[in-house]
N, C-alpha and C positions, 0 to 999 in steps of 0.2 A: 437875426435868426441864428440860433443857435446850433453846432453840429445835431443836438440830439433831435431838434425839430428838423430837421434834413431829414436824420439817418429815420423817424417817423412816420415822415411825410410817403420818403420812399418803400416804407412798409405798407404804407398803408394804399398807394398805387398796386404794389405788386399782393396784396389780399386781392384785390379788385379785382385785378385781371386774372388771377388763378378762380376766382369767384366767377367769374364771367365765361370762361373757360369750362368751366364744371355743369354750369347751364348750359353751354352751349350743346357738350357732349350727353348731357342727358335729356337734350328733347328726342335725338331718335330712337334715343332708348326707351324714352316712356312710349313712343310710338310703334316699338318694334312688337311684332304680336296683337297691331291692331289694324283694322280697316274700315274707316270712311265712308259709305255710301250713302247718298242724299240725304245728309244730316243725319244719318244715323249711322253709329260704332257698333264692329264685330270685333268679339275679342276669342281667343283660345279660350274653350269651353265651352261656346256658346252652340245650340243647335245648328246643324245646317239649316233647316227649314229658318231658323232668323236669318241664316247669311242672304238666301233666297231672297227672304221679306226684302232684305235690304237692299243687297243689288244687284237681284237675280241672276236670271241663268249666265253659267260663265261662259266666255268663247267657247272653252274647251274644257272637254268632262274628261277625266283617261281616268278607268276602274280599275285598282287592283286586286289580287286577289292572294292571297299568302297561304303555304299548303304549309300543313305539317309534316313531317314523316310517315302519317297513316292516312294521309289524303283527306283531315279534315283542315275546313277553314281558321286558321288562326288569328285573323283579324280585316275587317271589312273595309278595306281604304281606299278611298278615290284620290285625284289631285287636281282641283280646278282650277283656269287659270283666266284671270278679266286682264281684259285690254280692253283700258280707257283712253288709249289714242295717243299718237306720239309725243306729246308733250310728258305724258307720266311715265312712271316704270312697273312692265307687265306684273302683275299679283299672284303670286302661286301660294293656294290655301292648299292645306292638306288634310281632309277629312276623313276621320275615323271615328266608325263606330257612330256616327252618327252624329258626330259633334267634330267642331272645328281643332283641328291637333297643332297643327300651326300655319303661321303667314308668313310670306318669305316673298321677296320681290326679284324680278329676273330686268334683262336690261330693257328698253323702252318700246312701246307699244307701237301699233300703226290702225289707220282706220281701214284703208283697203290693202287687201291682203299681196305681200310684196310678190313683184314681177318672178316668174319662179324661170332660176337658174341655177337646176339643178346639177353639181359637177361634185367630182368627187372629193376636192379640195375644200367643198365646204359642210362635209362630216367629218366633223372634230367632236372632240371626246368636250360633254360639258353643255352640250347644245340640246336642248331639254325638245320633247315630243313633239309639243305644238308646234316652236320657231321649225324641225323638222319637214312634221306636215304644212307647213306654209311654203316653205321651198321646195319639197320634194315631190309631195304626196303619198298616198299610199304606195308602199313597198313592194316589190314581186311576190314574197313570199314573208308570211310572220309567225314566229311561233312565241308561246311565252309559259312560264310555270315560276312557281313562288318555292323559297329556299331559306333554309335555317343557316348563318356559319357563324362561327366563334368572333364576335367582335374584338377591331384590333384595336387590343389591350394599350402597345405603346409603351410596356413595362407598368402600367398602373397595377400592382395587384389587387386593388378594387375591381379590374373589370377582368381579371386571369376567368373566371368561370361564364364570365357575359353573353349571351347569344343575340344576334339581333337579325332580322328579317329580310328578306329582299327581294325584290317584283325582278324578276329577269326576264329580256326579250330576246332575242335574235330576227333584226329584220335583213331582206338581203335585197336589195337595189341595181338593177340592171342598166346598162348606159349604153347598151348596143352594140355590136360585135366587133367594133373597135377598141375596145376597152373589156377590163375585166369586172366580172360584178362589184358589191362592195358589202360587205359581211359587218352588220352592226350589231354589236353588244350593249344595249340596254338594261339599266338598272334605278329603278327609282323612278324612272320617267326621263333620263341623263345617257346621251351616250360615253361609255366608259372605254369602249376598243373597237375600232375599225381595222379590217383585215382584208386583204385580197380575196377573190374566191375564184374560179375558173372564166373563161371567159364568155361574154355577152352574148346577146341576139340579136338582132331588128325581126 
């Protein structure tokens, strides 16, 4: 064997595994933006009513609603989210407008809904409505209104003039007079800031 059949050989391993590699990373890609229900694919675009056909109602519906600065509706969004049980990872569709806008996956599902231990240490910023309402339940008190702000740009001068949308809530959570309430900041379905607020009742 000669160097140049060596130096070949090991060319032709390392196409391979760079080859293999590139597969690898592009099956969740071709998978991202789609979902699976009883043999049948929904993709970004597709009707709600086909996601329905497919695999119907989701655990959780949450509607938003986005205002303009003259109090009309700017665009008609919901965020459904299927738990197919703890083996997979919960599915957050995003629907607007009557069609599916994207799919996006949260961390893993359960079939009965987890023992609620609701404490204040486990409102963190990131913990999306439903995993919420499964721990906590409904709030004391809720209030919510949709917002325009300048998206951050990041230095892009493609996005210096950009505006982008945003479902804001303020839920506020009471834990009993030993404790002080818990002030949550919602946006998108996500909590973004928990704060102190005066303190509790029984």
């Amino acid at each position: 064997m000669t160097i140049t059949d060596v130096g070949g050989s090991r060319m032709k391993s390392i196409s391979c595994l760079l080859l293999a590699s590139l597969l690898v990373w592009a099956i969740p890609a071709m998978a991202a933006g789609k979902l699976r229900c009883n043999n049948r694919l929904v993709g970004e675009g597709d009707r709600a009513a086909e996601l329905l056909a497919a695999c119907g109602e989701p655990a959780y519906r949450d509607a938003w609603g986005y205002s303009q600065p003259g109090g009309n509706i700017l665009a008609d969004t919901e965020e459904w989210t299927y738990n197919f049980g703890p083996h997979e990872l919960l599915r957050v569709v995003r629907v607007r407008n009557g069609r599916v806008y994207s799919i996006d996956s949260d961390s893993y599902g359960f079939y009965d809904a987890p023992e609620r231990r609701c404490e204040s240490t486990a409102l963190v910023p990131g913990l999306s409505k439903y995993r919420l309402l499964q721990i906590c339940g409904e709030p004391l008190t809720r209030r919510s209104f949709g917002l325009v702000r300048p998206l951050d740009a990041r230095g892009r001068r493609a996005y210096a003039n950009a505006y982008e949308t945003v479902y804001r809530e303020e839920w506020v959570y009471n834990f009993g007079s030993r404790y002080l309430m818990r002030i949550l900041r919602i946006e998108n379905g996500r909590i973004v800031d928990v704060e102190n607020g005066g303190r509790g009742y029984d």
